[in-house]
FILO-965283 format. One record per atom (N, C-alpha, C): residue in one letter; x, y, z. Coordinates in steps of 0.1 Angstrom, whole numbers, plus 5000, padded with zeros to 4 digits. Each point is the difference from the previous one (the first is absolute). Layout:
REM residues N
aXYZ
...
//
This chain:
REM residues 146
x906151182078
x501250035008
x500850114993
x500950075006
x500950134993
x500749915001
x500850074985
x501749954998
x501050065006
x501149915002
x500950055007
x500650164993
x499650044991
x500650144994
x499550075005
x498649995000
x498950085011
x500550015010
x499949895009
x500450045016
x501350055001
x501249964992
x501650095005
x499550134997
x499250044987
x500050154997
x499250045009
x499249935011
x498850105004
x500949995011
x501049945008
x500849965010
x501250144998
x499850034989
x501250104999
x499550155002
x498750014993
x499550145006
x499650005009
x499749915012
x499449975015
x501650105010
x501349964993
x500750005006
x500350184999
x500250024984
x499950134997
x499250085009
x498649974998
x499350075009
x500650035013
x500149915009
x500649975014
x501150145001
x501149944992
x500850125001
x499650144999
x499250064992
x499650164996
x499550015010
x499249915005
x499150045016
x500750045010
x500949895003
x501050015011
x500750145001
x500450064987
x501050114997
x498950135003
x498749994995
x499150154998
x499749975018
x499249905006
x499850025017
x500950045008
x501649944996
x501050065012
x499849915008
x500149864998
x499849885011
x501050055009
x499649935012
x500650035014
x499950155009
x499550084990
x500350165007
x498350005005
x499850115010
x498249995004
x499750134992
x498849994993
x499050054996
x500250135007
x499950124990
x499950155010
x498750015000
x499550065009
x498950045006
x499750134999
x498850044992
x499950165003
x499450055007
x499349925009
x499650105011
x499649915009
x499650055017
x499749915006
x498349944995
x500149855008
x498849965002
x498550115003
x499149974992
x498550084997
x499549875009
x499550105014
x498849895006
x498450005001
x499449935000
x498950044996
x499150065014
x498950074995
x499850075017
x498549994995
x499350075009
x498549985000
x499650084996
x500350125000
x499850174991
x500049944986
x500949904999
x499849974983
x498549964993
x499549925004
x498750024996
x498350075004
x500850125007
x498850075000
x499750094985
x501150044991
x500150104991
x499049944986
x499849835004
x499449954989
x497950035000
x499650044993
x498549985002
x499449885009
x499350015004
x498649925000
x499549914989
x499949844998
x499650004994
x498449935006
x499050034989
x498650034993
x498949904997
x499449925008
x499349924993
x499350074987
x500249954994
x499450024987
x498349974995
x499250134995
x498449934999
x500249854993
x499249935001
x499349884996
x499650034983
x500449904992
x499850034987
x498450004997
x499649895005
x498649985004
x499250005014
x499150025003
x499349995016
x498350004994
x499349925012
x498250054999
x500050045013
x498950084995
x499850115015
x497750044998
x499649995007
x498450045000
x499349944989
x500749884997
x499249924983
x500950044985
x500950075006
x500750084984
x501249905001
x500649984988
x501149974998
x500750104992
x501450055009
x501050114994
x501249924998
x500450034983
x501249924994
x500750154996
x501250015004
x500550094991
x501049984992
x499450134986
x500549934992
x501250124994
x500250115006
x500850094993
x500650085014
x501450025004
x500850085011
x501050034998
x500350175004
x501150084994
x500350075009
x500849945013
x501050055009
x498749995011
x499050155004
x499550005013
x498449994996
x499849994987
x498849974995
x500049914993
x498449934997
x499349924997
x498749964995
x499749894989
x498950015000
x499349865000
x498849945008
x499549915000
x498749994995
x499749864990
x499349974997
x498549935011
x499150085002
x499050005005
x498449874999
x500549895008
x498949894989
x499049965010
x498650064996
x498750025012
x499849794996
x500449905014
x499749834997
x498650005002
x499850035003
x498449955003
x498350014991
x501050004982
x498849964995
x501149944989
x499149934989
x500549944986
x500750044993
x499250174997
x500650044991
x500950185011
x501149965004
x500850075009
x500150174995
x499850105008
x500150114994
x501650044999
x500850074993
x501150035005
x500550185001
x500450055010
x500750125006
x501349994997
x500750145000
x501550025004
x500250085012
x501149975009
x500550105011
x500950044996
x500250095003
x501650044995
x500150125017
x501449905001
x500250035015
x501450075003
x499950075009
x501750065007
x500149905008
x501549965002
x500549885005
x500650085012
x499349985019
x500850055003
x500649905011
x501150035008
x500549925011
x499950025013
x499849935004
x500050015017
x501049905010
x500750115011
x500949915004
x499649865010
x500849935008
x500149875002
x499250075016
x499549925009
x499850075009
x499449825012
x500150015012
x499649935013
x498850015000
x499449845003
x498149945002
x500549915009
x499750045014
x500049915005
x500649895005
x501550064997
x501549915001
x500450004986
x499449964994
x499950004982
x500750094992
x500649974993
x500750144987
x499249944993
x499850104992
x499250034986
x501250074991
x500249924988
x501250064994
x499350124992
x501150124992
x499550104996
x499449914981
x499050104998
x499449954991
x499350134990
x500049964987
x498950094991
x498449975004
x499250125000
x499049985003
x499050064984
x498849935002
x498950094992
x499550065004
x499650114994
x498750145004
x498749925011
x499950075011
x498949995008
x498950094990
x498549915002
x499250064994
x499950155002
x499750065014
x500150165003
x501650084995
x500849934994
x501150034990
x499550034980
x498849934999
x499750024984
x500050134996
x500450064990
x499950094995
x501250095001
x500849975011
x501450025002
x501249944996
x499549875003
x501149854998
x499549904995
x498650034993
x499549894993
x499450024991
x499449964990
x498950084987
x499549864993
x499250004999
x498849874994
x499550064988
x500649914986
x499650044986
x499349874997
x499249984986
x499149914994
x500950004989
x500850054994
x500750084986
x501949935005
x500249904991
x501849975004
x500750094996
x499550054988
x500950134998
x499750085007
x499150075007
x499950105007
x501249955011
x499849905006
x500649955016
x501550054996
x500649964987
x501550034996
x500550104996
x498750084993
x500550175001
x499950035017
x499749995006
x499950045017
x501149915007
x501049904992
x500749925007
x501150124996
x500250034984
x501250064996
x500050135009
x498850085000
x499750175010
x500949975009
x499949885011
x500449975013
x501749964998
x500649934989
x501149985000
x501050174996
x499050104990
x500750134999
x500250095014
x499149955010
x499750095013
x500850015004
x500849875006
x500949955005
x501250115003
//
């Protein structure tokens, strides 16, 4: 339990308080206003981006498993893992990240999303190394391009 010394002294700066407050707000007077009311309108969120589904950290696609393991703004690089034997071979992609907007299927939206390189895209937007370090010297080329 608190002692009575406690509570009168803590009863006495409650009150202190009270007053400075009363005196710095200006009780009873209204608040000045600097300007009118800001309404919100529908223009207001067109100025903001799109946002992006983002690739998949992992996906399998034709027997491969792609995990990525290294991404630096619109590029990337995924680890390439052939499932279909014991002893797994492993590749790198190292990919330009690009986006595509949101678009109508059929009543359907499709929201806007990052996409990977179409195969008839390699060699432009995609590059297949055996070498990690190679895949990361061709990650860093792509992040200088920029």
């Amino acid at each position: 339990m608190s002692s009575p010394k406690r509570s009168a002294a803590g009863g006495e700066i409650a009150r202190r308080a009270s007053r400075v407050k009363s005196r710095s707000a200006g009780i009873g007077g209204p608040i000045p206003r600097r300007g009118g009311k800001t309404r919100a309108t529908a223009e207001a969120g067109t100025k903001k981006r799109p946002f992006y589904k983002r690739l998949p950290k992992e996906f399998r696609h034709d027997g491969f498993t792609f995990r990525q393991i290294a991404r630096k703004r619109n590029a990337a690089i995924y680890e390439q893992t052939w499932t279909g034997c014991r002893s797994p071979s492993v590749a790198y992609e190292v990919v330009r990240v690009r986006r595509r907007e949101g678009f109508q299927i059929g009543g359907r939206f499709i929201p806007p999303a990052e996409v990977y390189p179409r195969s008839q895209q390699w060699g432009k937007l995609g590059w297949t190394f055996c070498d990690k370090d190679a895949a990361f010297v061709k990650l860093h080329a792509l992040e200088i391009e920029r």
